[in-house]
C-alpha positions in Angstrom: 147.7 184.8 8.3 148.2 184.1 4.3 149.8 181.7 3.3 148.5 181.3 -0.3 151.3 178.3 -0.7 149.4 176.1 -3.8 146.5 174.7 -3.4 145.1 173.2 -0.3 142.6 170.3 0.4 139.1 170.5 -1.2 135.8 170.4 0.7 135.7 166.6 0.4 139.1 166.0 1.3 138.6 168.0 4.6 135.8 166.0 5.3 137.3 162.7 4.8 139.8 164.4 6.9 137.2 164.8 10.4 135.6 161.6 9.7 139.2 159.5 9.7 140.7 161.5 12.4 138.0 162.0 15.1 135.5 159.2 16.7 132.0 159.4 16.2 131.5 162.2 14.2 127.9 162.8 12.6 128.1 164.2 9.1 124.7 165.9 7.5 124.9 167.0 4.4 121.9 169.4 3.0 121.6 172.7 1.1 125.4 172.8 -0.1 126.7 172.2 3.4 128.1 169.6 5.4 127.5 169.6 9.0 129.9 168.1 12.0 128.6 166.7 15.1 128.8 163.7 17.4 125.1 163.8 17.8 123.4 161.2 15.4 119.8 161.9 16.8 119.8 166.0 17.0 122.9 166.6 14.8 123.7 169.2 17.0 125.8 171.1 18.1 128.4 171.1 15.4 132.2 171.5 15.9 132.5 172.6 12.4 130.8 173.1 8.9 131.6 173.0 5.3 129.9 175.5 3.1 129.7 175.9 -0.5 126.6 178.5 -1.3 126.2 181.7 0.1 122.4 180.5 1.0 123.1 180.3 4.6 124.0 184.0 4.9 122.6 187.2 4.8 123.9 188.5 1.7 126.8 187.1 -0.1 129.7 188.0 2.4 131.9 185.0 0.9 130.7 185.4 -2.9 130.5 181.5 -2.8 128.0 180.4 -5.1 129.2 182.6 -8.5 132.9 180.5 -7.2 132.2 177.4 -7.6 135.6 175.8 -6.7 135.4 177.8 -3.1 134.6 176.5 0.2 134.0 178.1 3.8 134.8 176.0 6.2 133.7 176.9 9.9 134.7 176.0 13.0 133.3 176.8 16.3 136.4 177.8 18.8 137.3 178.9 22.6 137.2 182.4 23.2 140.8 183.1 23.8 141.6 181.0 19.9 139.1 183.4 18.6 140.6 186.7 19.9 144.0 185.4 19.1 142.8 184.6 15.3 140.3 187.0 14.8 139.4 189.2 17.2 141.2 192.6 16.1 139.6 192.3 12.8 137.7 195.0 12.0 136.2 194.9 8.5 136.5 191.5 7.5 137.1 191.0 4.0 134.7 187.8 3.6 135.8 186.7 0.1 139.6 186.4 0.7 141.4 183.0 0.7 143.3 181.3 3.0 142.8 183.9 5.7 140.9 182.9 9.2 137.9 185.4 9.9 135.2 186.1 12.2 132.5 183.7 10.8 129.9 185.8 8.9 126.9 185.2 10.6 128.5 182.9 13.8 131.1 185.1 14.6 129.0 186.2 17.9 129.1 182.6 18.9 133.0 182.0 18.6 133.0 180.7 15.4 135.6 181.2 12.9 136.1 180.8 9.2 138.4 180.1 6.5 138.0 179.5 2.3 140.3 177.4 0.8 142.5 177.3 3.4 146.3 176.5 1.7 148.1 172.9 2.0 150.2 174.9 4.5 147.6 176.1 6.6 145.6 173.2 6.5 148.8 171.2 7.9 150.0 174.0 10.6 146.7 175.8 12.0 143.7 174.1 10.8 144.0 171.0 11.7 144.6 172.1 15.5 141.5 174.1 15.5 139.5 171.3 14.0 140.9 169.1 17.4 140.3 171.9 19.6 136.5 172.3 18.5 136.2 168.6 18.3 137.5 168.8 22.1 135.0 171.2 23.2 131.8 169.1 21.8 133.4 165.9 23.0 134.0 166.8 26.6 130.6 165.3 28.8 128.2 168.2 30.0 
C-alpha cells in the first residue's frame, strides 16, 4: 500500500496525535525515540514507537539517521492485522516510504512499521492501527 499523496504528519504531529486521542498514554522519550505506553511506572509494554536513528537496529535497515527528515513509526498489532498488512512480504525493502512492513527487528512479535506514512494513509490506515494497538494494551489482564 503506497500512497505517496504529499506529505503526511511529522514525528511530533503523530505524537500529539496519541496523546490527544487516547487516555493515559505514557510518552518516554530517549535515544531518538518516543515510546507509547499506559504504564507510568515500567513504561511498558508499548502500543507503539516513534523512531528517528537507526541505533535501535541491527544495521541500518531504515537508513534513518543519514535522513534526517524520516521517521519509523511502529506499532505493535493482532496477528490476523499483521498477516493482512505484512505477512506475504518477503524481502522487505526497509527504507521505502509510506509503505507498512514487518518491523525490522519486532516483526517476530507482531509489530509493524511504516516511514513517513502519507496524509492519506495516516487518515485511512494508520490511525485504525494506532486504536487497534492501543486496544490491545488497554484491555485488563
Amino acid at each position: 500500500m503506497t500512497h505517496l499523496e504529499g506529505p503526511g504528519p511529522d514525528a511530533d504531529a503523530i505524537t500529539r496525535y496519541i496523546s490527544d486521542t487516547f487516555l493515559d498514554v505514557d510518552i518516554v522519550t530517549a535515544m531518538g525515540a518516543a515510546f507509547f505506553s499506559l504504564d507510568p511506572e515500567k513504561h511498558w509494554p508499548n502500543f507503539a514507537t516513534i523512531v528517528t536513528t537507526d541505533e535501535h537496529d541491527m544495521g541500518s535497515p531504515s537508513n534513518l539517521t543519514a535522513r534526517p527528515d524520516v521517521f519509523r513509526l511502529n506499532v505493535g498489532v493482532s496477528r490476523k492485522t499483521f498477516e493482512r498488512l505484512v505477512g506475504g512480504i518477503e524481502d522487505p525493502e526497509y527504507a521505502a516510504l509510506d509503505r507498512f512492513l514487518p518491523h525490522p527487528v519486532y516483526a517476530k512479535q507482531l509489530w509493524i512499521s511504516i516511514l513517513n506514512p502519507s496524509e492519506a494513509t495516516f487518515e485511512a490506515e494508520v490511525k485504525p492501527l494506532l486504536a487497534e494497538a492501543y486496544g490491545r494494551v488497554r484491555r485488563p489482564r
